[in-house]
C-alpha atoms as one frame of an Amber mdcrd trajectory, in Angstrom:
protein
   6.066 -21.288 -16.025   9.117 -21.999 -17.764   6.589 -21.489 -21.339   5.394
 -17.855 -19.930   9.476 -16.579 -19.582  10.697 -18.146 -22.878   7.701 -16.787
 -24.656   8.402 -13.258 -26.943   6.770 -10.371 -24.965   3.632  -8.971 -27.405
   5.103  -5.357 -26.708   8.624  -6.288 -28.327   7.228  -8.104 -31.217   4.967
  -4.747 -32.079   8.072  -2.721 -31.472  10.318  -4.700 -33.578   7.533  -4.856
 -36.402   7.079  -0.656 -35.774  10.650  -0.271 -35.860  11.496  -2.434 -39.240
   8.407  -0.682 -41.037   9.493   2.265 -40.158  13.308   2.078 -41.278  11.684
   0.645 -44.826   9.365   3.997 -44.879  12.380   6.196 -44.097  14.646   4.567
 -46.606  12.080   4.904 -49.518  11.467   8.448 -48.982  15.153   9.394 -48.999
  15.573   7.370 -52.209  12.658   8.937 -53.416  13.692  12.093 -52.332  16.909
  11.981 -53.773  15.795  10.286 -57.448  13.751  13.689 -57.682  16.812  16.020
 -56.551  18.292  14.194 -59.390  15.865  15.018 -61.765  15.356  18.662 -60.671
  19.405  18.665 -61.405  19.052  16.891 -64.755  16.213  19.236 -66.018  18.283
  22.473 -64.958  21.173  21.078 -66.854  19.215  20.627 -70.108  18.232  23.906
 -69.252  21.613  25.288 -69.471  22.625  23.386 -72.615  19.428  24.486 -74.613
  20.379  28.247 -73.563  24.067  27.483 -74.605  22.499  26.186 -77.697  20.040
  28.945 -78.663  22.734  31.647 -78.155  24.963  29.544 -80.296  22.113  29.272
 -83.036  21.881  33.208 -82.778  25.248  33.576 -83.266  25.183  30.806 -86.268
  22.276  32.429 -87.861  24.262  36.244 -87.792  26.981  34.553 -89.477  24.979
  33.451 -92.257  22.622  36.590 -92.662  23.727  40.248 -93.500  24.328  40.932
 -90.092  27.937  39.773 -89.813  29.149  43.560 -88.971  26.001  44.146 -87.138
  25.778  41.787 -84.589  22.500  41.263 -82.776  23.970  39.026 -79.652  26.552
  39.766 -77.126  29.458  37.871 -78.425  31.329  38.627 -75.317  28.422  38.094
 -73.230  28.144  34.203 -74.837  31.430  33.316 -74.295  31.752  34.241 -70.219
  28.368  32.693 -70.132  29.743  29.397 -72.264  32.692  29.219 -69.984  30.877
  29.261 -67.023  28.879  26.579 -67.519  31.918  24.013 -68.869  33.847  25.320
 -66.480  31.086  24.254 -63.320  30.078  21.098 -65.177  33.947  19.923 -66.138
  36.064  21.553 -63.266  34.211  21.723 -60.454  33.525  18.048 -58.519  31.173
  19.973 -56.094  29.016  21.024 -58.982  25.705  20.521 -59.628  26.433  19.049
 -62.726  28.872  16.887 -62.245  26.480  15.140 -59.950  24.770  13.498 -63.312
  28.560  12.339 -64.598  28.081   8.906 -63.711  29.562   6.994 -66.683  32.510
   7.552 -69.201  30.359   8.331 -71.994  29.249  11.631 -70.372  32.894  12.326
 -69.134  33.937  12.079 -72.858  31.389  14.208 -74.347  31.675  16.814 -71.995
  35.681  16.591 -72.290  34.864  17.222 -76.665  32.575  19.526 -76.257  35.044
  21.876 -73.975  37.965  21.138 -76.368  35.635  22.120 -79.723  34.818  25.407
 -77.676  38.239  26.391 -76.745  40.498  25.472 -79.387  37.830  26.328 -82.681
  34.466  28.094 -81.989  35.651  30.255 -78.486  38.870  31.890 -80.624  37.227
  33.066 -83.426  34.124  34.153 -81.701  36.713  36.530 -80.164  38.238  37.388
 -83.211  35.004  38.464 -84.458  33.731  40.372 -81.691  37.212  42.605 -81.941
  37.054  42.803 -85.413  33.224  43.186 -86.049  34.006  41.507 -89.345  34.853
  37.870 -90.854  36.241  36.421 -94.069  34.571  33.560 -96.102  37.364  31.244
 -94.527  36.748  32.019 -90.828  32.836  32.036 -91.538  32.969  28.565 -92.727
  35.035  27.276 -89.860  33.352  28.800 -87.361  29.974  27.775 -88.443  31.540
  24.375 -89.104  32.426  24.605 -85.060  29.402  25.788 -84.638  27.774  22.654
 -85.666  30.225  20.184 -83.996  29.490  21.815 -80.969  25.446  21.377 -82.011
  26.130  18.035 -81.977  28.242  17.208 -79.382  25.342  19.486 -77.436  23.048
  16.749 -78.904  24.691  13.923 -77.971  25.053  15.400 -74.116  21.493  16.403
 -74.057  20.590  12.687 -75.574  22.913  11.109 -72.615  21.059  13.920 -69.890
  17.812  12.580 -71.219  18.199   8.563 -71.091  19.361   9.181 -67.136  16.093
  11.029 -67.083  14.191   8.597 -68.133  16.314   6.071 -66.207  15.459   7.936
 -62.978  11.708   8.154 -63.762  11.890   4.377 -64.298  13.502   3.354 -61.246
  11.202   5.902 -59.285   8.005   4.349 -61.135   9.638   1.157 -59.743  10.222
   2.679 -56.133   6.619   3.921 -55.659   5.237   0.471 -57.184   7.790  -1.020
 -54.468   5.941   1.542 -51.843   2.611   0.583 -52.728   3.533  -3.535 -52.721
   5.142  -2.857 -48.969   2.124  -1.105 -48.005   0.055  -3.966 -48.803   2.733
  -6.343 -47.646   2.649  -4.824 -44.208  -1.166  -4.744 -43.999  -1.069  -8.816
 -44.829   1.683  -8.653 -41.891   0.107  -7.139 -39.401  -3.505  -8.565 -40.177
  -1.391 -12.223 -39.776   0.565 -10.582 -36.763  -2.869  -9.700 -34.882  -4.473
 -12.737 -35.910  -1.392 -15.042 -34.355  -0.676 -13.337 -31.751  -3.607 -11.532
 -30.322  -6.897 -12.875 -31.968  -6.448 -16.605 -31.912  -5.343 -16.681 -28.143
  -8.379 -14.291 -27.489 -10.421 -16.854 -28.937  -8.801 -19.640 -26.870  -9.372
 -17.790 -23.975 -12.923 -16.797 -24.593 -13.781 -20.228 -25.702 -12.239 -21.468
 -21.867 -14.461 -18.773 -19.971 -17.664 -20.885 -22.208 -16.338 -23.931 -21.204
 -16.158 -22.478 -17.621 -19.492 -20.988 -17.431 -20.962 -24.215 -18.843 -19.616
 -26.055 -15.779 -16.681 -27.815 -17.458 -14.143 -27.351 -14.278 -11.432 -29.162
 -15.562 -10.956 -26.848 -19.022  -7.966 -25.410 -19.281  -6.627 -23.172 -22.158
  -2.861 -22.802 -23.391  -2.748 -19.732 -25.229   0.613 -19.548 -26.292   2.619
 -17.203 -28.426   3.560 -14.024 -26.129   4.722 -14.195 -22.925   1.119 -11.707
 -21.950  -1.055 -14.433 -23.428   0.950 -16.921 -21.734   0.895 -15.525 -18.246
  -3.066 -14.824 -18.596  -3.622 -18.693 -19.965  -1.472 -19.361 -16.250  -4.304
 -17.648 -14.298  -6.877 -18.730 -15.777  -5.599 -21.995 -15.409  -4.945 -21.474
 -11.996  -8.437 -20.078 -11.325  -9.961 -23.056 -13.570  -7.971 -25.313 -10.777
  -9.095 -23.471  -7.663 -12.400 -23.277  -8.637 -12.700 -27.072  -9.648 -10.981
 -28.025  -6.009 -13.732 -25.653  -4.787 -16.782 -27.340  -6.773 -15.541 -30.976
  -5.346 -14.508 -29.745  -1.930 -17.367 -27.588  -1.234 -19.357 -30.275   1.177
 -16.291 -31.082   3.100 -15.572 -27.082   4.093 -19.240 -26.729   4.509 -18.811
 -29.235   6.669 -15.916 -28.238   8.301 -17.090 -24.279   8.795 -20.497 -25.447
  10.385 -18.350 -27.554  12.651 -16.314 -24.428  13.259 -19.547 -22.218  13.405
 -21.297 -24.747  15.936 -18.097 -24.754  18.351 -18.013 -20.165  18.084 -21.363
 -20.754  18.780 -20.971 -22.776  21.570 -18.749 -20.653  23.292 -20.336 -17.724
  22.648 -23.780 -19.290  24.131 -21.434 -20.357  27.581 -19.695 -17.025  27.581
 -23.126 -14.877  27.100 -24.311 -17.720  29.649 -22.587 -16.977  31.974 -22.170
 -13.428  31.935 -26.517 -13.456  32.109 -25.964 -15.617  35.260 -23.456 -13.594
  37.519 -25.074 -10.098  36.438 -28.237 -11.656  38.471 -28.091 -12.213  42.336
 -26.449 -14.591  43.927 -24.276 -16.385  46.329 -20.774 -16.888  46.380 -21.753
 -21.159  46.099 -24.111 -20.225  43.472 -21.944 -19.050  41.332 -19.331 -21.415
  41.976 -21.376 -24.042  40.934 -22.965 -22.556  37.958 -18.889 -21.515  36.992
 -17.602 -25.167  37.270 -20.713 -26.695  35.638 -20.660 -24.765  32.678 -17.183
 -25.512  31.944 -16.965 -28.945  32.599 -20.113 -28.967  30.007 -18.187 -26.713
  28.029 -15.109 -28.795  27.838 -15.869 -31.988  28.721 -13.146 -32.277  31.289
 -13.889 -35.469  34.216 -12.664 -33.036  36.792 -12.428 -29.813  38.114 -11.298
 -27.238  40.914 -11.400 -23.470  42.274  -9.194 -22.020  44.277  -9.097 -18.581
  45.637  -5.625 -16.382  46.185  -5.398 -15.324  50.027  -3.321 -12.634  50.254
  -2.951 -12.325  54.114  -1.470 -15.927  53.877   0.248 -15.743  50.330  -1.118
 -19.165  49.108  -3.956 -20.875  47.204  -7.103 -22.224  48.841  -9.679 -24.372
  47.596 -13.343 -23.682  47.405 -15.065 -25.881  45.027 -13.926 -29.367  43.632
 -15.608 -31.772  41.215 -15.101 -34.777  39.914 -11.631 -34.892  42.919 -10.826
 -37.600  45.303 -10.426 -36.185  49.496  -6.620 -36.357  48.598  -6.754 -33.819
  45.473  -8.986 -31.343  47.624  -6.081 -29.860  49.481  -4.089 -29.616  46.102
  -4.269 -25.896  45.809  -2.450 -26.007  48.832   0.575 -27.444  48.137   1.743
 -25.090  45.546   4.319 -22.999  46.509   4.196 -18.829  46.671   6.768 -19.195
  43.908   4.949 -21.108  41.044   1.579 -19.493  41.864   3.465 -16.335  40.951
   4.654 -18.068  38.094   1.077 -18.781  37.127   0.083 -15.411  37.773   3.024
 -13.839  35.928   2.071 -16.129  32.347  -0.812 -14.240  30.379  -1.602 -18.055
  28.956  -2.949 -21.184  30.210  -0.607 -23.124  32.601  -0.253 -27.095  31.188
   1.108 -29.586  33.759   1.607 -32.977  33.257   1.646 -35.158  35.853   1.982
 -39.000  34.972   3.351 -40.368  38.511   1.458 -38.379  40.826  -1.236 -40.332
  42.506  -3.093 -37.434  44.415  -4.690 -36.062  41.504  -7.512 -38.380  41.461
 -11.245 -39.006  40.881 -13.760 -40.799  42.947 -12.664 -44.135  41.045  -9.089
 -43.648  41.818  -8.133 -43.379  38.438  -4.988 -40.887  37.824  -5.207 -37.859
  35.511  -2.274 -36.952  33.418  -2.755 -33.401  32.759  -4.017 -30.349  34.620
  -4.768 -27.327  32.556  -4.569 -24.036  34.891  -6.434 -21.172  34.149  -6.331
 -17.403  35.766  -9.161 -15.590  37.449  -8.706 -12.240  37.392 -10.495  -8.954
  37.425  -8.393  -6.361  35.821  -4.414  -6.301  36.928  -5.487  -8.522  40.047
  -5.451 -11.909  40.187  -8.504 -13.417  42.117  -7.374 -17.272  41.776  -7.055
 -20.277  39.558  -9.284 -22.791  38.356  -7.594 -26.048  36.947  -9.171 -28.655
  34.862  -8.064 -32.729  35.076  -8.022 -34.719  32.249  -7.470 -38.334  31.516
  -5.911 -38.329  28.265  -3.323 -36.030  26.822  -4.663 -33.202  24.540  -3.605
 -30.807  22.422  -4.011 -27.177  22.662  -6.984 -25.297  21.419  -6.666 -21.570
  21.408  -9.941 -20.935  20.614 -11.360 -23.174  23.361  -8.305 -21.150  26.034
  -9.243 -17.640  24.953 -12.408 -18.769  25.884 -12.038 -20.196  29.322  -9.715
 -17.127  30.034 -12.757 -15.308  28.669 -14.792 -17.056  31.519 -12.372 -16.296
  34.011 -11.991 -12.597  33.969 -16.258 -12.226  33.872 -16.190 -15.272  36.681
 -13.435 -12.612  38.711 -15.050  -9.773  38.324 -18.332 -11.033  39.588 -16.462
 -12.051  42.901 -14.382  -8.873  42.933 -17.937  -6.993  42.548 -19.615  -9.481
  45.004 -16.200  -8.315  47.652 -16.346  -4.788  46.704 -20.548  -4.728  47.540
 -19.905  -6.362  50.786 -17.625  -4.195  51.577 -19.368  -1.319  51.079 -22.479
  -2.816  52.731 -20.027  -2.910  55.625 -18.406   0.440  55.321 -22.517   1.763
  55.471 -23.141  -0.389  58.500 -20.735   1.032  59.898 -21.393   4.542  59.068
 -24.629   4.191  60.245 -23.768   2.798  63.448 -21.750   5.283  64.079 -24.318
   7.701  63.269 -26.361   5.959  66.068 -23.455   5.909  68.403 -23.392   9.520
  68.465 -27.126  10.307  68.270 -27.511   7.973  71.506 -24.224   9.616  73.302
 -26.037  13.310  71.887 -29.246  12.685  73.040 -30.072   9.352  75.559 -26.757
   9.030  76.985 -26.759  12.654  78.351 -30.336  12.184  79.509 -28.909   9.272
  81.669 -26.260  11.102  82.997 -28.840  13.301  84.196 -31.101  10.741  85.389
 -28.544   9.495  87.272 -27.237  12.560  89.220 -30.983  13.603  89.779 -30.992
  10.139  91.411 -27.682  10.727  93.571 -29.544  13.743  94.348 -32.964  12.407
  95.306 -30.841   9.667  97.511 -29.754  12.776  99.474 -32.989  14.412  99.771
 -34.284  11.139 100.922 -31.639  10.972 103.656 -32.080  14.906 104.915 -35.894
  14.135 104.698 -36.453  17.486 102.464 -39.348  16.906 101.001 -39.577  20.228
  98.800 -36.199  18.977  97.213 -37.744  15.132  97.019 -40.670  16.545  95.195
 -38.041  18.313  92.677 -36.111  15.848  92.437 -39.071  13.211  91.249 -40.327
  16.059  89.017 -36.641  16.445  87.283 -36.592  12.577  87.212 -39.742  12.412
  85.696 -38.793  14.751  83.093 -35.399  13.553  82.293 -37.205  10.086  81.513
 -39.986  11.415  78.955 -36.792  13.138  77.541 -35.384  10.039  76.893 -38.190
   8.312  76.006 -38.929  10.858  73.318 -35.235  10.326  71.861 -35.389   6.709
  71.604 -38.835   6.813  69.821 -37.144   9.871  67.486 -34.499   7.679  66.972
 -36.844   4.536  66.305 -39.012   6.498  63.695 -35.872   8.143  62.029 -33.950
   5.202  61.256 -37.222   3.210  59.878 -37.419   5.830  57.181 -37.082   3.889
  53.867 -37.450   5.763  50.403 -38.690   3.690  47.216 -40.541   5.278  44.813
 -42.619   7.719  46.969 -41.512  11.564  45.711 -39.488  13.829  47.869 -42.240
  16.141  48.590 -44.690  13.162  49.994 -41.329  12.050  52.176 -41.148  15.620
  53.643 -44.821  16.095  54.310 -44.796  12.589  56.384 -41.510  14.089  58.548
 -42.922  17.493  59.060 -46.773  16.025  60.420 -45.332  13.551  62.491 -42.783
  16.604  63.993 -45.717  18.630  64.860 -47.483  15.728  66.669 -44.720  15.133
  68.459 -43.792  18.755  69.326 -47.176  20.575  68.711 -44.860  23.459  66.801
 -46.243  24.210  63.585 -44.265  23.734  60.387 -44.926  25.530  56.752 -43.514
  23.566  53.538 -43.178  25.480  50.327 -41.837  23.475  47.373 -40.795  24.416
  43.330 -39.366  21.091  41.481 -38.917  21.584  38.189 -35.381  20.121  37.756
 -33.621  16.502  37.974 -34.944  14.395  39.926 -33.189  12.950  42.973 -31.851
   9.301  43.184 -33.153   7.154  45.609 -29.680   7.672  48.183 -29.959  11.559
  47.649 -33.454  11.479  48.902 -33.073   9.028  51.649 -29.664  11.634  52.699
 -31.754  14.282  52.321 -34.921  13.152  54.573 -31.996  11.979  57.329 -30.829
  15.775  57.403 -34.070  17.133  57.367 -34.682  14.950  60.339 -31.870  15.452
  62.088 -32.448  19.743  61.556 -35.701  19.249  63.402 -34.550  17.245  66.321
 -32.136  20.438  67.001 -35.455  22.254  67.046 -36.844  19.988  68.996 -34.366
  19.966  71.539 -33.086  23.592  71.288 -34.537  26.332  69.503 -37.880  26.308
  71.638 -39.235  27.539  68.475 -42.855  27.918  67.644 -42.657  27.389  64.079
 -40.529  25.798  61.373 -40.457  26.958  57.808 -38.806  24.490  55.170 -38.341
  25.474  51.558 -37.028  23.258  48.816 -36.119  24.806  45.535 -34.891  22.147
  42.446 -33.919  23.992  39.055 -31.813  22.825  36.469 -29.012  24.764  38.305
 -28.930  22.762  41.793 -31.081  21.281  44.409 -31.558  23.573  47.534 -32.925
  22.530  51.218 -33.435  25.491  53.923 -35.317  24.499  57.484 -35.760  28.058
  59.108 -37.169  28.416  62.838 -37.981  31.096  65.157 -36.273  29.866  68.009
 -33.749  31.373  70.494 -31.147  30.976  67.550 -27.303  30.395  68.598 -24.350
  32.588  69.391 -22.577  32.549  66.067 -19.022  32.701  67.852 -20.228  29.847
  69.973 -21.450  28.288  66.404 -17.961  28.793  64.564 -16.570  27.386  68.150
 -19.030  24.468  67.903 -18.637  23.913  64.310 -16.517  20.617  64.342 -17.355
  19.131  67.838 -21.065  19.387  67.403 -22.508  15.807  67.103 -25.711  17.146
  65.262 -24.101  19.259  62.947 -21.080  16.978  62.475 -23.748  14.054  61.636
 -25.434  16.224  58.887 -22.390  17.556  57.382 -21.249  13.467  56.522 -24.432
  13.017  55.301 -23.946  15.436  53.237 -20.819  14.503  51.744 -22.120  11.216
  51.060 -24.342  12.792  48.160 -21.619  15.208  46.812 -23.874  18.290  48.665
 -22.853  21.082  51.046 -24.527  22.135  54.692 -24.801  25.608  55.856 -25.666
  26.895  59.032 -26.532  30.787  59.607 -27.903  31.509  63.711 -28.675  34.316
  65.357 -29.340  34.985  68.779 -33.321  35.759  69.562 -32.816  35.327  65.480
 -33.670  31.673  65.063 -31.614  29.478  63.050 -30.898  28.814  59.267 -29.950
  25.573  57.836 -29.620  25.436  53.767 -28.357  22.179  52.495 -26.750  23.116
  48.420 -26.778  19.922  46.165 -24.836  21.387  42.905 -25.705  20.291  39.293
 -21.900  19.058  38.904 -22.845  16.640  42.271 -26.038  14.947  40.604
């Protein structure tokens, strides 16, 4: 690692490369750019002079021809121009002519050729222009100035042109210069791609070969940037995981089949047992199928359930295995405070117990450590099962999670087992109660009159009035058929059971046996086209239908019975209409709650999430519609 920081990052080395070719291309332009502002200055100062010159030849040549008095240039005209242009060249540092005044020689020159204008060819060019005429004399000198000035001209135009040339030299030399850094920077960066991109691609690609060709112990250093050199670190560190892979690859196949085998394991004892208490059984059943499958499970020598009895606040035992007589009363010993304790931890309980001698198996020999796990079923604790071993362990949390696992399915098979029994109880009772006040409605009042027909025969016996011992034996008579009739109604009723027989076939069977028993006719119209009803709505429903026509039976003096059941996808609907006497409806509303009979079908009722109602009239017959709502199926 220490190689990958020291190494020169790839992105500064292009940047510094960009950056110095750069600075070289901006440099040669501005030279260049400037040689040729030099030479646009040069040729517009040869410009100037070879305009200074041909006005000065114009002038010569009128001096020498017939047009001395007739001038054909603008003396005046020649010398402001003249001026000008010494003046800007020789005065003026800022002008563009001075910029080529680089050496004395021009200086010097330039310093003649303003003192030949000024002091001889500038006065008498004057002189002449006032006069319009010369003399032989002042001809001769100032054609003699004329051509010192020519040739002092000369000798600055001569100077003008060598810097020329020198300028066109140096920028042949420039642009030869431009051309050999072009190429220069090509070799560069062809070298500069090759070193530090190409060759460590190479090394790189020539690792992944060696690689593919099985060769786990390659490994590649290409060095050079600090990229290149971080890549060559992966790829060396993949090169070295895969190689531990290659020669380590039985020993984790190994050790995930081991670890595969063992989920498997527990998963076959947890789906095990979860198969096993969803059947029917016994509380000892299961209790031995429990502890069996986890001593198989865990291998443990020993083994015990105890339940939590709330009505005493303590631990009892139920099932031991693998326990001496002492250990059996061991759930017993442990106080309200640490079974809360146990109850309170959401993990295993671990208790070692080296020096206590009750803990032990049917050899006598003392376990060390008891593992205690919860059995719960939801929030509620249920009771403990602890395991004994002989040997200290260490813990497994995917063998704990497991038996906890096995707990909470193991509790809430008991809770369900408690919570069936209970309600088996709770209909037991129901039902019994249901008797209990179909006996007190119907036999025990048939007794009662029995007995005072009895009392009265006794008395009828004593007088010797044989028209009221002849009653009396008829009433007696009567009063026992009654009763005999209610306990075979009552006998017949309650060995009703519904399996799969349809509602309709159940109502048919409980209207023909009313008629033999009554000789009143019955009628039964029925339209099912919706749900059909669960076994405990039918069986509630033939109970009320029963119970309707024992009121007929014993009240209405009816002749017939008309029973209509109507099932939609709406609701499920029950009426059982007679023709009897009917009932006071203020005597009904009075009757409403104290009614055996109708109290009887109204829990019935409730039991299946339905609704009775009872509509009576007196010479009107009676009405009852039991409602069964969509929301109650």
């Amino acid at each position: 690692m220490k190689n990958v920081t020291e190494a020169p990052q790839l992105s500064s080395r292009l940047l510094r490369l960009a950056l110095l070719w750069v600075i070289l291309l901006i440099a040669s332009v501005v030279y260049t750019l400037f040689l040729s502002k030099q030479m646009e200055i040069t040729t517009e100062v040869m410009r100037r002079a070879g305009d200074i010159r041909a006005e000065l030849y114009q002038v010569g040549y009128d001096l020498t021809t017939v047009h001395s008095k007739n001038l054909t240039v603008d003396i005046q005209g020649v010398v402001w121009r003249v001026d000008q242009t010494l003046n800007l060249a020789i005065l003026d540092d800022g002008s563009t002519y001075r910029v080529m005044a680089r050496d004395e020689r021009i200086d010097k020159i330039l310093s003649r050729i303003d003192e030949t204008w000024r002091q001889s060819v500038k006065p008498l060019l004057l002189k002449w222009n006032e006069t319009h005429s010369v003399g032989t004399s002042s001809r001769q000198e100032i054609l003699a100035g004329l051509d010192s000035l020519n040739s002092e001209l000369d000798e600055w135009q001569n100077l003008t042109d060598a810097e020329v040339n020198r300028n066109i030299v140096v920028l042949r030399y420039t642009q030869v210069a431009l051309g050999g850094l072009s190429i220069l920077s090509v070799i560069v960066v062809m070298w500069f791609l090759f070193a530090s991109v190409l060759r460590p691609l190479n090394q790189l690609q020539a690792g992944i070969e060696r690689l593919k060709a099985g060769d786990w112990k390659t490994r590649v250093h290409a060095e050079g940037t600090q990229e290149f050199s971080e890549i060559s670190a992966g790829f060396n560190e993949l090169a070295t995981h895969l190689d531990d892979i290659y020669f380590n690859l039985e020993s984790r196949v190994e050790e995930k089949t081991a670890s595969l085998a063992e989920k498997n394991a527990h998963l076959t004892a947890l789906y095990g047992l979860t198969a096993f208490l969803g059947e029917q059984h016994s509380v000892e059943e299961m209790l031995e199928s429990f502890i069996a499958r986890v001593l198989t499970l865990t291998g443990a020598p020993a083994a015990q359930v105890c339940f939590w009895n709330e009505n005493r606040n303590q631990l009892e035992s139920v099932l031991k295995k693998g326990l001496s007589e002492s250990g059996t009363k061991e759930c017993e010993k442990i106080s309200e405070q640490f079974c809360q304790q146990i109850f309170a931890s959401p993990y295993p309980v671990r208790i070692e117990e080296p020096d206590q001698s009750v803990n032990l198996d049917a050899s006598h020999n003392r376990f060390i450590l008891k593992v205690v796990y919860h059995i719960r079923y939801r929030q509620k604790n249920i009771g403990i099962f602890a395991l004994f071993y002989r040997d200290k362990l260490s813990e497994d949390r995917a063998l704990d999670m497991l038996l906890e696992n096995l707990g909470r399915h193991f509790g809430a098979a008991i809770e369900n087992m408690r919570l069936a029994a209970l309600d088996q109880q709770m209909a037991v009772a129901q039902e019994r109660n249901i008797l209990a006040q179909n006996l007190h409605d119907s036999i025990a009042q048939t007794l009662s009159f029995v007995n005072l027909q009895v009392q009265m025969l006794e008395g009828a016996l004593k007088d010797q009035n044989s028209e009221q011992i002849d009653d009396g034996i008829k009433q007696i008579k009567a009063g026992v058929q009654e009763c005999y009739d209610d306990v075979r109604e009552l006998l017949l009723n309650f060995r009703t059971r519904v399996y799969k027989e349809e509602l309709g076939e159940l109502v048919q069977s409980v209207l023909q046996r009313f008629e033999r028993q009554t000789n009143v006719k019955t009628h039964l119209n029925i339209q099912d086209d919706g749900m059909t009803l669960s076994s405990t709505q039918k069986l509630q429903v033939i109970f009320i239908l029963q119970e309707a026509l024992s009121n007929v039976r014993k009240h209405a003096r009816a002749r017939t019975v008309m029973v209509n059941i109507r099932n939609d996808d709406s609701r499920f609907e029950m009426t059982v209409m007679d023709d009897g006497i009917g009932i006071d409806p203020q005597l009904l509303s009075e009757r409403k709650q104290s009614h055996v009979g109708l109290s009887i079908m109204r829990e019935r009722a409730q039991k299946v999430n339905a609704q009775i109602e009872i509509e009576s009239e007196i010479d009107q017959g009676t009405t009852v519609k039991l409602i069964l709502p969509k929301e109650g199926r």
